[in-house]
Structures are given as structure tokens and as C-alpha cells.
N, C-alpha and C positions, 0 to 999 in steps of 0.2 A: 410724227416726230422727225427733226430733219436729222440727217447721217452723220453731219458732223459737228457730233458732238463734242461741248466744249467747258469740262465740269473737274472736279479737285481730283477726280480719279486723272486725269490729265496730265494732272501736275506733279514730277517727279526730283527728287536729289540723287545727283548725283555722288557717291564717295571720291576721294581725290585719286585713284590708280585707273577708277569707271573714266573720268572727264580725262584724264588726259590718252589714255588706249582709245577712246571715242575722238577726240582732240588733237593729236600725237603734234602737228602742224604750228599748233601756237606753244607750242613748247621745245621745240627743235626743228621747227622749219620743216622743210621737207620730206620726204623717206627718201626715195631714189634706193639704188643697189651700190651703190658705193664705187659708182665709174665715176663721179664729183666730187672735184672737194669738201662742200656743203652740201653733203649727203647725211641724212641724220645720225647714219652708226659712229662717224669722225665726232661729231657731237657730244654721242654720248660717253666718247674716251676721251672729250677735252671738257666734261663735264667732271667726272673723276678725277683727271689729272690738274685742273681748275683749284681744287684743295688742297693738293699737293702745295700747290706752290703759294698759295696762301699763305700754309705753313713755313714756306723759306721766307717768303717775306717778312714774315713775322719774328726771322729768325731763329726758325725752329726746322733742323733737317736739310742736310747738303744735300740728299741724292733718294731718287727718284727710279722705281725698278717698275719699266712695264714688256708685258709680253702679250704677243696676238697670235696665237696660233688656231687653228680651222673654227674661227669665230669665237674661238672663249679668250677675253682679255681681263687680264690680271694687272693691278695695280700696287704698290708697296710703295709709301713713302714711311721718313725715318722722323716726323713728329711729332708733337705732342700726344696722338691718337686722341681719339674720339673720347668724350668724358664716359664711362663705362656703364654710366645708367642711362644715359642716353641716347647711345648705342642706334636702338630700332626706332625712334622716333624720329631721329637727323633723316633716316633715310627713308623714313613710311610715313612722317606729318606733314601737312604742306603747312610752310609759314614758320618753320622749326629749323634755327639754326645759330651759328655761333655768329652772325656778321651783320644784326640788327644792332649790335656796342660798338657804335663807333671807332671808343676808347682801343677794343682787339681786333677791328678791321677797319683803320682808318680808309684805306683808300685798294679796296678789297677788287678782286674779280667778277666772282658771284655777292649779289646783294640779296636776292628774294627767296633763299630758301626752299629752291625748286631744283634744281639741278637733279643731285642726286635720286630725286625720288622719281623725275621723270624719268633717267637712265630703268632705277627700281621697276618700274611699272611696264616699262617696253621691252622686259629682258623675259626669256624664259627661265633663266636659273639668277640671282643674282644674290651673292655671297660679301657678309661684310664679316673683318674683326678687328676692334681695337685691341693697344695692348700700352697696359699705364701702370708703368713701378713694379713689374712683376706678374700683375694679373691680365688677363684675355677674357675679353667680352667678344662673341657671336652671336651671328642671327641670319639664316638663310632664308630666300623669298623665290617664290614663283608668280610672276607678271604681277607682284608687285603683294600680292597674299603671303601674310608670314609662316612658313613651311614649320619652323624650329629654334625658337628662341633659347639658345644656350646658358647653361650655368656656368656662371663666373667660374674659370680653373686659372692657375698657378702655372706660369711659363717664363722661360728664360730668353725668352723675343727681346729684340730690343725696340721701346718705345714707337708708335705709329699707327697707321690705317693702314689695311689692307684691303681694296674691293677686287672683285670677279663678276664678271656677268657677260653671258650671249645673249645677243639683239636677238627678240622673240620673230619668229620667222614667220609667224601669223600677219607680220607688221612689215617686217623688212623682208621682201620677196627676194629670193635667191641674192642674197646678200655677200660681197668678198671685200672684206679689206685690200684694198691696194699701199701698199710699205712707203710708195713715192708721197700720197697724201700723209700719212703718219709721219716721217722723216721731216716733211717740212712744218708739222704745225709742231714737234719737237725742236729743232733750231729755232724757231722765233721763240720756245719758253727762254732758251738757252742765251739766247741774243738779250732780252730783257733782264736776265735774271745771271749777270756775272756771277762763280763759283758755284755755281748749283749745276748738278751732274746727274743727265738721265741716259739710264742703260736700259735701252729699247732693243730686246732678244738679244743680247750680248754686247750691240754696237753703244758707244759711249758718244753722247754728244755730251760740247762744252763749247762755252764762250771766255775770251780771255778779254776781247776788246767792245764787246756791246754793237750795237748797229754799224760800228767800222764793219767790222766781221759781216752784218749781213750785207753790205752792200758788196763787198770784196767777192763774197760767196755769192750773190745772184747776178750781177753784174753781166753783161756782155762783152765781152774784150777790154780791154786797156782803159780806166780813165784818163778825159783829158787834161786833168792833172790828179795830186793828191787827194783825197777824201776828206773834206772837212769837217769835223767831229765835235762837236760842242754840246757840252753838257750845265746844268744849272739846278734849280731845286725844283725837283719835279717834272724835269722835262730834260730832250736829249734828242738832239737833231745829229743826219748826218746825210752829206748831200755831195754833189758832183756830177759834170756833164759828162754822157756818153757819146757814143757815135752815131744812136739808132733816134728814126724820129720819134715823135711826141715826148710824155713826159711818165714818167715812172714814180710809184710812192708805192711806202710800207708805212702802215700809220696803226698807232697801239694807245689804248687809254687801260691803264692799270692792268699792262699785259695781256691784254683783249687786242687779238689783232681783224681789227677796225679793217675789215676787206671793203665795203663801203662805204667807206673816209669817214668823212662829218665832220664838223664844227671843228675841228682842230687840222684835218688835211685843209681843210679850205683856209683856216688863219694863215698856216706855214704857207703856203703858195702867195697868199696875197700878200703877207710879210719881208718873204723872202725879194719879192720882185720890188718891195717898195724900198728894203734897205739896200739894195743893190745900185736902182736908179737913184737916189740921196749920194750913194759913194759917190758915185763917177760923176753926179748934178746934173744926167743928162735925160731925158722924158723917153726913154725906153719904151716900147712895149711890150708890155710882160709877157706878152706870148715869146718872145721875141729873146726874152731872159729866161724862160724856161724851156725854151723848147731840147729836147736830147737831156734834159734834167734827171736823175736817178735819188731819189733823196728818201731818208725814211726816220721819222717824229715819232718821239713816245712820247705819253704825258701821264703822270697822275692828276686825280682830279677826286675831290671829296664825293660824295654820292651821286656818282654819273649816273646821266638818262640816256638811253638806248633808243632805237624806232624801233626795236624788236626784242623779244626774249632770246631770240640767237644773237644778239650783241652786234653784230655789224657793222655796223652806222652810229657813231655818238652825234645826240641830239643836246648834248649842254650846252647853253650860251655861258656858264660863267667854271669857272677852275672849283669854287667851292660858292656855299649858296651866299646869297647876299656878299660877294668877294668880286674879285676881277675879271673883266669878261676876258673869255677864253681868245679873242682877238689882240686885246690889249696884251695880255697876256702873255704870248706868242710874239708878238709883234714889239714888246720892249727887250725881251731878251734877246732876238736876232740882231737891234740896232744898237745893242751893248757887244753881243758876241761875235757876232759876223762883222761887224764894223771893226770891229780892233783887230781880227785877225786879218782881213784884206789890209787895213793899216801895214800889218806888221809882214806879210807877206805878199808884197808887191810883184813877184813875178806869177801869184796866181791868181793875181787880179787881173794883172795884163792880159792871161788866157782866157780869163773869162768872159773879158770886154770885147776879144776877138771874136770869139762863141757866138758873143751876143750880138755882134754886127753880120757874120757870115749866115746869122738867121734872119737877120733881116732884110739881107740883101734877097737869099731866096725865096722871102716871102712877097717881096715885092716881085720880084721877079716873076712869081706864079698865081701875084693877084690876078691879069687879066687870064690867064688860062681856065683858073678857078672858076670866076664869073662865066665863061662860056658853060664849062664843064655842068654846073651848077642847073644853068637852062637846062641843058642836054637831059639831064637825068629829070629835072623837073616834068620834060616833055613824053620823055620814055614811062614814067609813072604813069600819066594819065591817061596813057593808052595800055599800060599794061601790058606792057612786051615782054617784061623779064619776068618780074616777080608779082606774085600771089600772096597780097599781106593776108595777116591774120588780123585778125578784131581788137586784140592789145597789145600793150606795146611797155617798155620798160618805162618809158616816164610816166606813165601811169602808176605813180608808188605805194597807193592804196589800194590798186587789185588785187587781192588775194592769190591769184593763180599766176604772176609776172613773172615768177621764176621759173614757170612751166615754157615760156615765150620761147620759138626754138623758129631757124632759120634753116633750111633745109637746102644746099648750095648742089644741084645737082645737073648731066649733063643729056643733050638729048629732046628732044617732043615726049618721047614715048613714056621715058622715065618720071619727067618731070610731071605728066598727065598724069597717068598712077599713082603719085605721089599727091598731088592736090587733090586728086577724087578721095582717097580714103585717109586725109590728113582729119584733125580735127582744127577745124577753121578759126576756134577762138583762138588758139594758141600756136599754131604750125602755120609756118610759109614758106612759100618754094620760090627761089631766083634760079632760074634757068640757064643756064651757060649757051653758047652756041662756038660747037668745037672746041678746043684746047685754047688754055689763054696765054697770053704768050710769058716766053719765062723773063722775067721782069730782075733776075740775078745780075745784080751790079748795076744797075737804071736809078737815075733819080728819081724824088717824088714828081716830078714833070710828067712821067708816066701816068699816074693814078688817075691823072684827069686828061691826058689826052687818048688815053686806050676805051675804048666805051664801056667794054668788059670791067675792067678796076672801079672806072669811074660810078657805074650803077652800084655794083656791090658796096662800093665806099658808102654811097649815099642811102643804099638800101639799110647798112648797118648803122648809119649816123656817127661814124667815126672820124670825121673829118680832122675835130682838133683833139680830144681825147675820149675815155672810155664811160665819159661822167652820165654821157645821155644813149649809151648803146642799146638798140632797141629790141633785141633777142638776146636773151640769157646765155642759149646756146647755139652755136655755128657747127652745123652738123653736114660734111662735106659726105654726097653720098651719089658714090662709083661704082662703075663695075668691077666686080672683082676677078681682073683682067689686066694684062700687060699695060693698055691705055688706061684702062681707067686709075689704075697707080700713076700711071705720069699725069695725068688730069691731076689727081691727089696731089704730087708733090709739086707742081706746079702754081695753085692755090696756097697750099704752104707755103711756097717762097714766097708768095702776094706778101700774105700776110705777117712771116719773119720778117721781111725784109721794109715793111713799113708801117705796121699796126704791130711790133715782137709783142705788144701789151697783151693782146687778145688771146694769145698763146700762153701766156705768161699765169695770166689770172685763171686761167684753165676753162674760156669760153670755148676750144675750139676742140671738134670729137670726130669722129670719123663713124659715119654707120655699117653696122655690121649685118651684113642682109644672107639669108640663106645660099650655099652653093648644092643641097639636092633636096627634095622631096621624096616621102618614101611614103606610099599609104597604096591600103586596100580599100574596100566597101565598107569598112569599120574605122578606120581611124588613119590621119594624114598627121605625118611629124615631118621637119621640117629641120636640116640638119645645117650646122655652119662649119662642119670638118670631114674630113676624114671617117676620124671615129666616131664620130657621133651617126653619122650613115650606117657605119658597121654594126654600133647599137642597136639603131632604128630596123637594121633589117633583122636583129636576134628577138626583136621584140614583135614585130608584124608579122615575121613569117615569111616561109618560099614563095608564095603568090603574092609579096611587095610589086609595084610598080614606083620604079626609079627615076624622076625626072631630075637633070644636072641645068641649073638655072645658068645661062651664057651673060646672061645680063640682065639689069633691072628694070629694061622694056620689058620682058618675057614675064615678069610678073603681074598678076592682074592685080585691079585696086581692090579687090575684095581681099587678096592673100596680102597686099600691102597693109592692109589694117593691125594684124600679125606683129607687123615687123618694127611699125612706127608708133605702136599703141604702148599698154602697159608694159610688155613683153622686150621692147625697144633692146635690144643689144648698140650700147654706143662703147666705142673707145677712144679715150681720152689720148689728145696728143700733148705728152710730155715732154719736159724739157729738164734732164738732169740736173745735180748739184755742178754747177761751172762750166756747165754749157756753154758753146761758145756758138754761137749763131750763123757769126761771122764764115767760121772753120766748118759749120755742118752745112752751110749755103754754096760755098764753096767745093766741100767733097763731092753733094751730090748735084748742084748743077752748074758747075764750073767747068770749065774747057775739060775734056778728060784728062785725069791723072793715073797713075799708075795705081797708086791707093782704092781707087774707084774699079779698073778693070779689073787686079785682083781679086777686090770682094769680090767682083761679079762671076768670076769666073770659079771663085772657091764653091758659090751658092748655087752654080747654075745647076739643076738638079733635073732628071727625068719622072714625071707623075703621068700615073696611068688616068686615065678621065672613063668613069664608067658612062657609058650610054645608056637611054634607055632599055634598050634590048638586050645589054648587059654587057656589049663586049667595049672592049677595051682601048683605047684610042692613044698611043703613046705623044704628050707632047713636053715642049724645052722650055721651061720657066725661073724664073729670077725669083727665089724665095722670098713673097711679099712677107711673112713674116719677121724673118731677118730683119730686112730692110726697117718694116718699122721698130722695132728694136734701136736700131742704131741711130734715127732720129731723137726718139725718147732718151 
């Protein structure tokens, strides 16, 4: 009889909380711990709050109450509520929902009646209740099993949904909401969705202007002129040159913000540069009109097609089925709207046209530099000086594991060697630095290709014109955690504020978080990233701990590297506040010295004791890297 056998005992169904806890990937992307924005648990409260706003669109409920406190998020909106017999089905049936009738979700968020129930199924506790003309309907679930289906009671609530659920920790490994990702994917409901008010732990967002507001709000310093704002039926642009290179977009189809453009970012760009060159009659090229661009398009669109069930990316070629393609589309209303308003506002025409010559001139200027540059890294590739690619790569859009693609920007032989020995090869790559790069604050792009340092990274990342083909998910800059090694760190930061702010922006770039001691006996080694966590580690091992204080990331070997770079990975994401100013934090910290600078420094300089092995104590003077990164974020 051969072993593997292959008979109806084989063959099994799965129920719908089974497929997707087995699944979890094609239903919300990712897991991660939530140091990413497109981390699954953000997901699954823009999965909740997703209906909420349904509901305002429809007209139904101004405001919006959510709270995240030590992983239990609570949601309340104020309309219509869930129809009362239906209750446990919306949120336990797969294929069960109100937004199959066109007629009541014309041009809706969620269309497939998954949402909720995949939050349902990946939650350890998850709690629903409508409340319709007086009565309340309940029903509480655990990973997705119904706990307690409630009798209809009699309440004085006022009209609405309310859900609660903690992300199941079986799923989501050491899991924390970070407020900076929440904050932002609240202002973009708020930016879509004029008069609608959400009060997230107490704070109130609102929009009074629509996309003006978010461009003003993400913006880098001053536009170079006013923000041009146009709206129509179903669609609403709003754009303007900045100061910083390449080109910047916020793109939204039915309040879905579209972080992977699609079919409508790519109209508006090809649109914009073609009614632009029409005005002025002159053969522009479009890099050349967009470049320092800041612009962000919403659209509605009848039953959008997605390339994912996390929504990302709109794959529609037309507005509604059998109707106007999404180009045309696009591209008559910019040559109605943009057209009449450069008409009618001719001195922000004049800047534009300036804009758009002073980019051409230094693009010419830095063709022939380019074409060297270009060799240079070509050549450097194929001897493999710097960098250690991995096996995939981001243009590869069908590999299932692209978003794992991760860049590992590190300084040293030693470091770098331990880093690629215990990397995992399909998805991790190491670019190697050699010594400190130089700080590139206030330098033109002229730099990027004539420094060989910029110029490899530039080309290791495929960032040359913008973020459309960048070939690692993630840019994970990884230092000693050391005097130098933060100036190596901030140093890379300014590369990259100062001529990719995009990479930053989108939330590609993290900083790795590697151990500063070990503490283990003949039974068990823990591996600590503070202070306290040593103090723990040695309440828990015991007097006969042996205390090693890691000096740097050579000193680790690639067997402990596995540890670090594996499941377990500690990264921290480099933020960029509400009205950040790029300009101003490029300046504070690598600008000539200012007074503002040696103060901080002098306020944080602090005495820490450094335990040695042998236990005693080694007093030395350091610049609280904590702090500091704080004040970047």
C-alpha cells in the first residue's frame, strides 16, 4: 500500500471563522505587531469603522465614538443600527450584508460581506449591539464562536451599532496599537467625509475643507503657491508644488485610501501633465510638470475592483460598469476644471510654468551625471560590493510574501556578515555602508549620484523617479546602539528627508531594535532591549545570571542574529508628526549649531551606569537616544 494516501477521508470543509484563523493573509493582509501601518489589527478597526461611515454616507449619523485602550477597541456609531434579527448573522455569515442593493450602497466601502466577520473570527472577545426605536439587540463571540446570543431588551440608547473586540493574541504576537497610525487613518475618514466627527479617546477630528485640509495638514513647508481645489460629481482633486523632490499623492476611491494608487492615481498624473502642457501649448515633460508635486484625488466609483481584499490598489478601468473609463473620466474634468482656473488665475499659472522650467533645467543639468552614476552602480551590482539582494522583489506583484521584502541598511563587515548569514534570503537584504555617509543637509540632488554611497542605495532601492517600483517594503536602518551609530542613523535620515521625504512619509523606513544585554544561565538565555527589562530578566534567572552588555552589532553572532531579524524582529518605525516640518527638523539636528540644539543637548545629557560582565559598573556621558528620536517623530 503506498503512504500517501489520497481518498475522501482527505477531503475536508472548512467553516467560515476555520478558513479565515487558518487564512487570516487573504483577508487582511498581513499580521505584523502593529509597528506598520498595514499591520492587520489597523485593519481590523478600519474594518468596523468602514460601516460607520457608510452609514454617514448614507446619511445616517454625524459622529463616530472610538476608543483603544490595552488592545480592547470599542466602536459606536449613531445610525441606523444593525436591522435587530439580523444582528449575528452580519457579523458570523460570510456573504451577509446590507451592501449587495445597490439601491442602499451605491458606491459603498466594503462590498463582499467579509469585513466584519473576519475582525469576528481573529478577535479573542468580540462584542456586538444594535439599538433600533427603543430596542437592543446582542450577541457576544470568542474567535469567532457565538458565546451568547441576547434577548431583545428595551433601552433608551440612541439609534446605532456598537462593536468591541481584542485582536486574538494566538494571531497577533505581542501586539500594540500605535495612536500615530489610528490618528492618521481617522483624518483621511474626516478629510472625505465633510461634517462627520470622530472622537477617538476624547480627541475630536474634523474636516471643514476636504483634501485642501489634508494637503495643508501633510504638507512640508510653504506651497509654492495656493492649493488648487476642484471638485465635481464624484470626484475631487487637490494639488500644488512643494519644495521637496519627486512627487507626492493621497488617492481614495469611495473613502478607501488607495495607498497603492491604481487606475485613478495613474489617470490624475497622466491628466494633469497633459492639461497643463495644452495650457501653456508647449511639449513639456511630464516629469518635468510634476516633479515637487503634492496632489491628492478622491473618486467615487459604482462597484470597484480592488487587486486585494485589503483594498489598496483600485483595479477599475471604468467609473461604473459599461460607463466611462476611469481615464476619460479623469481627464475631462481636469480640462474643464484646471483649465478655467489657470484661465482665471494667471499669476498661479506664471509659478507654475516657472516650476516647471527650473525642473527642467535640472534635469538636464543632471542627465549626464545620471548616465555615469547609473554605470557606476550597474558595475558595483555585479560584483557585489555593497549589497546582498534577496530572491524577491516589490515588482514582482503576484508573490505572495512581497510585503515581507525588507532592506537591511547596515554599517561595518562584521555587522553586515551576521546579518546576511542568519537573514532569511528570500525576503531580507543587506546594503553595507562603509563608514559614515556624509551629511548631505542643504546639498542638491547632484549629490545622489555623484557620492557612491547615495548613488548605490538610490539604485539598490529603485527610487530614482518615484515610489511606484520600490523594491523592499521595508528600509530597516540597523546601528549600533552607540553615540555613532545614531549619527550614522541620523545621517541616513537626512539622505532620505532630504530627497526620497516619500519613503518616510509612506512609512517604509524603521529603525532595528537589537538587544543591549543578555542574561542567561545553563537553562535559559533572555535577551533584553533596556534597562528594565535586564532587571526583570535577572528576577526571573536568578543570582547565577551571566550578564553580557552587547557594545555593537559585530559582537553578535549570526546564530543570536536569527533572534532578532526573525519572527521576534523589534522594528521602530520612523514618524513623521501632524505638520511636520522637514525642512525645520533637518535643520535643528544637522544644521550649523543653534542654540536650540546645544540646549536640548545639554538638558538630556545624562549619566548611565553600564553594567559589565563581572557586574561592576562603568560610569559613562550620553545623549539620550530616546529623546532624540522622539523629537524626530
Amino acid at each position: 500500500m503506498p503512504e500517501n494516501q489520497y481518498t475522501e477521508d482527505n477531503i475536508r470543509s472548512l467553516d467560515w471563522k476555520e478558513h479565515i484563523r487558518l487564512r487570516p493573509g487573504m483577508y487582511i493582509g498581513k499580521l505584523g505587531t502593529g509597528a506598520s501601518s498595514d499591520d492587520g489589527i489597523y485593519l481590523l478597526v478600519k474594518e468596523v469603522v468602514d460601516n460607520c461611515i457608510d452609514e454617514f454616507v448614507m446619511g445616517n449619523g454625524k459622529k463616530i465614538d472610538l476608543h483603544i485602550k490595552d488592545g480592547l477597541v470599542t466602536v459606536r456609531d449613531y445610525g441606523r443600527g444593525i436591522p435587530l434579527g439580523k444582528v449575528v448573522d452580519v457579523v458570523s455569515k460570510m456573504n451577509t450584508g446590507g451592501k449587495y442593493d445597490s439601491k442602499a450602497f451605491k458606491k459603498s466601502v466594503g462590498l463582499n460581506g467579509v469585513g466584519t466577520k473576519a475582525v469576528n473570527a481573529l478577535s479573542s472577545h468580540f462584542s456586538v449591539y444594535a439599538v433600533r426605536d427603543g430596542e437592543l439587540k446582542k450577541a457576544s463571540f470568542s474567535r469567532g464562536e457565538l458565546i451568547k446570543d441576547f434577548s431583545l431588551e428595551k433601552t433608551d440608547e440612541q439609534n446605532g451599532t456598537y462593536v468591541e473586540f481584542t485582536p486574538d493574541d494566538q494571531i497577533f504576537k505581542k501586539f500594540a496599537f500605535k495612536t500615530h497610525y489610528v490618528d492618521k487613518m481617522l483624518w483621511n475618514y474626516c478629510y472625505l467625509n465633510r461634517g462627520l466627527s470622530i472622537y477617538f479617546n476624547g480627541n475630536k477630528f474634523q474636516s471643514k475643507n476636504g483634501l485642501k485640509d489634508l494637503l495643508e495638514n501633510n504638507m512640508d513647508g510653504d506651497p509654492l503657491y495656493p492649493i488648487i481645489h476642484l471638485e465635481g460629481a464624484d470626484i475631487e482633486v487637490a494639488f500644488t508644488h512643494g519644495k521637496t523632490y519627486g512627487e507626492d499623492y493621497y488617492s481614495f476611491v469611495n473613502g478607501q485610501h488607495t495607498t497603492q494608487g491604481g487606475t485613478h492615481q495613474s489617470a490624475f498624473r497622466e491628466s494633469v501633465a497633459k492639461v497643463i502642457k495644452d495650457f501653456y501649448s508647449k511639449n513639456y515633460e511630464a516629469s518635468d510638470i510634476r516633479q515637487s508635486i503634492v496632489a491628492a484625488v478622491s473618486v467615487k466609483v459604482m462597484e470597484p475592483v480592488f487587486e486585494s481584499q485589503t483594498k489598496t490598489k483600485l483595479g477599475s478601468q471604468e467609473v461604473e460598469p459599461g460607463g466611462k473609463s476611469m481615464r476619460a473620466f479623469i481627464n475631462d474634468f481636469l480640462k474643464d476644471k484646471l483649465d478655467n482656473f489657470l484661465h482665471k488665475n494667471p499669476e498661479i499659472a506664471q509659478t507654475i510654468e516657472t516650476k516647471i522650467k527650473q525642473s527642467e533645467k535640472e534635469r538636464k543639468e543632471l542627465a549626464g551625471i545620471r548616465k555615469i552614476a547609473r554605470e557606476r552602480s550597474k558595475k558595483a551590482n555585479l560584483h557585489n560590493k555593497k549589497l546582498r539582494d534577496c530572491r524577491i522583489h516589490l515588482n514582482d506583484l503576484k508573490h505572495e510574501r512581497r510585503e515581507e521584502t525588507t532592506l537591511f541598511i547596515t554599517e561595518g563587515d562584521s555587522a553586515s556578515g551576521s546579518i546576511t548569514k542568519s537573514r532569511d534570503v528570500a525576503t531580507q537584504a543587506v546594503f553595507s555602508l562603509k563608514g559614515k555617509p556624509l551629511n548631505c543637509y542643504g546639498l542638491t540632488k547632484k549629490v545622489v549620484y555623484e557620492n557612491e554611497e547615495f548613488n548605490l542605495i538610490q539604485a539598490a532601492l529603485n527610487i530614482e523617479e518615484d515610489l511606484e517600483d520600490l523594491r523592499y517594503n521595508k528600509v530597516v536602518i540597523a546601528t549600533d546602539a552607540d553615540v555613532d551609530g545614531m549619527h550614522i542613523r541620523m545621517l541616513l535620515l537626512t539622505f532620505f528627508l532630504q530627497f526620497f521625504p516619500d519613503l518616510v512619509k509612506k512609512n517604509h523606513v524603521y529603525v532595528l531594535q537589537t538587544p543591549l544585554f543578555r542574561v542567561r544561565n545553563k537553562k535559559k538565555t533572555l535577551y533584553c532591549y533596556s534597562e528594565e527589562e535586564r532587571k526583570s530578566a535577572l528576577l526571573e534567572i536568578g543570582k547565577n545570571a551571566e550578564i553580557t552588555r552587547f557594545k555593537g552589532l559585530g559582537e553578535i553572532s549570526p546564530d543570536e542574529f536569527t533572534h532578532f531579524i526573525g519572527e521576534e524582529m523589534r522594528l521602530e518605525p520612523v514618524l513623521l508628526s501632524q505638520n511636520a516640518s522637514i525642512d525645520s527638523i533637518l535643520s535643528y539636528f544637522m544644521g550649523k549649531n543653534t542654540p536650540q540644539r546645544q540646549e536640548f543637548i545639554i538638558e538630556n545629557l545624562r549619566v548611565e551606569k553600564d553594567e559589565s560582565e563581572d557586574g561592576s559598573a562603568a560610569e559613562s556621558e550620553n545623549v539620550s537616544e530616546v529623546e532624540s528620536r522622539k523629537e524626530i517623530a
